[in-house]
Residue, then its C-alpha position, 0 to 999 in steps of 0.5 A: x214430186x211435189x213443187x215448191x211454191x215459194x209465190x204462194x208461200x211469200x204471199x201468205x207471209x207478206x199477208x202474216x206480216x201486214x197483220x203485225x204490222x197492224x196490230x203495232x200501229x193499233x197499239x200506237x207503235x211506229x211503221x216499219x220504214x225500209x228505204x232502198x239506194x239504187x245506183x244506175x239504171x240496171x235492168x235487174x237491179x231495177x225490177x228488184x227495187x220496184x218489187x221491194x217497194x211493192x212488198x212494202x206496201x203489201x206489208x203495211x211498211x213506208x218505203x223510200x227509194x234513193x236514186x243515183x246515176x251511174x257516176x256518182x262519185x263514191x263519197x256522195x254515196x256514203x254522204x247518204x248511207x251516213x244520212x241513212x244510218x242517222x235518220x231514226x225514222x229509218x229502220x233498215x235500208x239496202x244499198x242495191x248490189x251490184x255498183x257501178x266499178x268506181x265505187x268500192x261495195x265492200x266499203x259501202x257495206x262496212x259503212x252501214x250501221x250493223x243495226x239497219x243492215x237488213x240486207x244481212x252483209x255486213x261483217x257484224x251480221x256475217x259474224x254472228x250469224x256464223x256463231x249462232x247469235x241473232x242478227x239479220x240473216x242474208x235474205x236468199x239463204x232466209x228464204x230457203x231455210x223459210x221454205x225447207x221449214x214451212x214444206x217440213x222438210x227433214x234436214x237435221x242429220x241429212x246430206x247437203x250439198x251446196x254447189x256455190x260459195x258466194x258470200x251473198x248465198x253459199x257461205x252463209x246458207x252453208x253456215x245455216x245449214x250445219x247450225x243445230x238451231x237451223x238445219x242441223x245438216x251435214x254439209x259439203x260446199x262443192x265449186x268450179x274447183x271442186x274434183x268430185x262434184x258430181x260424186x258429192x251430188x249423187x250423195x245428197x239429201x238436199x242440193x242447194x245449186x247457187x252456181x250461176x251455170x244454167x241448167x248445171x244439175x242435170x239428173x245423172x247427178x241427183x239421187x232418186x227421192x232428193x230435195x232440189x233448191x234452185x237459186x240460179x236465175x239467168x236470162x238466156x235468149x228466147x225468140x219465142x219469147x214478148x221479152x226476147x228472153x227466159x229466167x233459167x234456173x241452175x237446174x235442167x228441171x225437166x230432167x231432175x223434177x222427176x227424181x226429186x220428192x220436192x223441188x223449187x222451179x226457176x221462176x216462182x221458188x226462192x226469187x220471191x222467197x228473197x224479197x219476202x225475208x227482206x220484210x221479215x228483216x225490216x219488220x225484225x229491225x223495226x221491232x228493234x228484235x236483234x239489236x236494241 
């Protein structure tokens, strides 16, 4: 069993990126600029932010962080992604997922201009990623294509299971995986609807569990010499614990990672995988690589 280290594999792409970005500003080329809205003070979605602007300065990018309370009012907030969408010094920027009730996400996503969408969930992006086209690709489904790529793990031809059909992970990470230029996979999307989940699971090469159930995939479901892709990460309470609590994956790891030939942990695997395909795609936008 060999664990997957998505740390150490995000780190030496941070450090592969900053070397770009260096030999574009040495040939008196333009900063890549990220810019981040956060809405409310949400734990979570407050450690993501400050993580992403600690990889911009990893990555030699200028980094502007956006804040809004709670009850801002819906139009304020498209006022700043139209601000956003106009500003030419800004190459991409993110509207931090999930917003406060009042507010319709779905209308904040479709505000943004296509070109600076480097969250990659924007009905454009979704479209051409779903034909093949070059676009900005939703960074959690990157990250693992990332990390089946750089451990070279064999998926063209194999059996994936994806147990999750979310619009940020599932849908486009299936998408991926059946595509001939990336996964080249057969694939099953299994959910809480799904009769024969654990069957399909017994069958797969490669399980992706994106399902938000912790501990889920347990080992009677896995196959002996499976690829285990664990996307899940929810706090459950640990008194043990400085914090009170523990990040859990959706695998029962210590019951599946003997079965497994290679396996991502819950912390440590795909979360800085995330983060890490938000700079490929700032540096991707920055570049003007996808859209001119």
């Amino acid at each position: 069993m060999q664990l997957i280290d998505g740390k150490a594999t995000a780190a030496a792409i941070k450090a592969e990126i900053a070397e770009e970005v260096k030999q574009i500003m040495q040939r008196g080329g333009k900063q890549p600029h990220l810019a981040a809205i956060l809405v409310g003070h949400d734990g979570g979605s407050e450690t993501y932010v400050k993580n992403k602007v600690l990889a911009c300065e990893a990555c030699g990018f200028k980094s502007t962080l956006i804040r809004f309370e709670a009850d801002v009012a819906e139009e304020a907030l498209l006022a700043q992604v139209r601000v956003l969408n106009n500003d030419p010094d800004i190459d991409g920027f993110i509207v931090q997922l999930p917003l406060p009730r009042h507010i319709d996400e779905q209308k904040v996503i479709m505000a943004i201009d296509y070109r600076k969408d480097v969250d990659g969930f924007h009905p454009v992006n979704v479209g051409r990623m779903a034909i093949g086209l070059p676009c900005f690709i939703s960074a959690t489904p990157l990250g693992i294509m990332t990390l089946l790529q750089r451990y070279g793990i064999q998926t063209s031809g194999k059996k994936c299971v994806i147990l999750g059909r979310s619009n940020i992970v599932g849908k486009p990470m299936a998408q991926l995986m059946m595509q001939k230029q990336w996964g080249d996979a057969t694939v099953t999307v299994c959910h809480s609807r799904s009769k024969t989940l654990k069957e399909e699971c017994r069958e797969a090469d490669i399980i992706i569990a994106a399902i938000g159930q912790p501990e889920f995939l347990r080992a009677d479901m896995v196959k002996e010499g499976a690829v285990v892709i664990d996307v899940g990460t929810t706090r459950v309470p640990d008194a043990s614990r400085k914090s009170g609590f523990r990040l859990t994956g959706d695998v029962k790891f210590d019951e599946v990672a003997p079965k497994c030939s290679f396996i991502s942990p819950v912390p440590g695997g795909v979360g800085p995988m995330t983060i890490c395909s938000l700079m490929k795609n700032t540096l991707a936008a920055g570049k003007k690589e996808y859209y001119k």
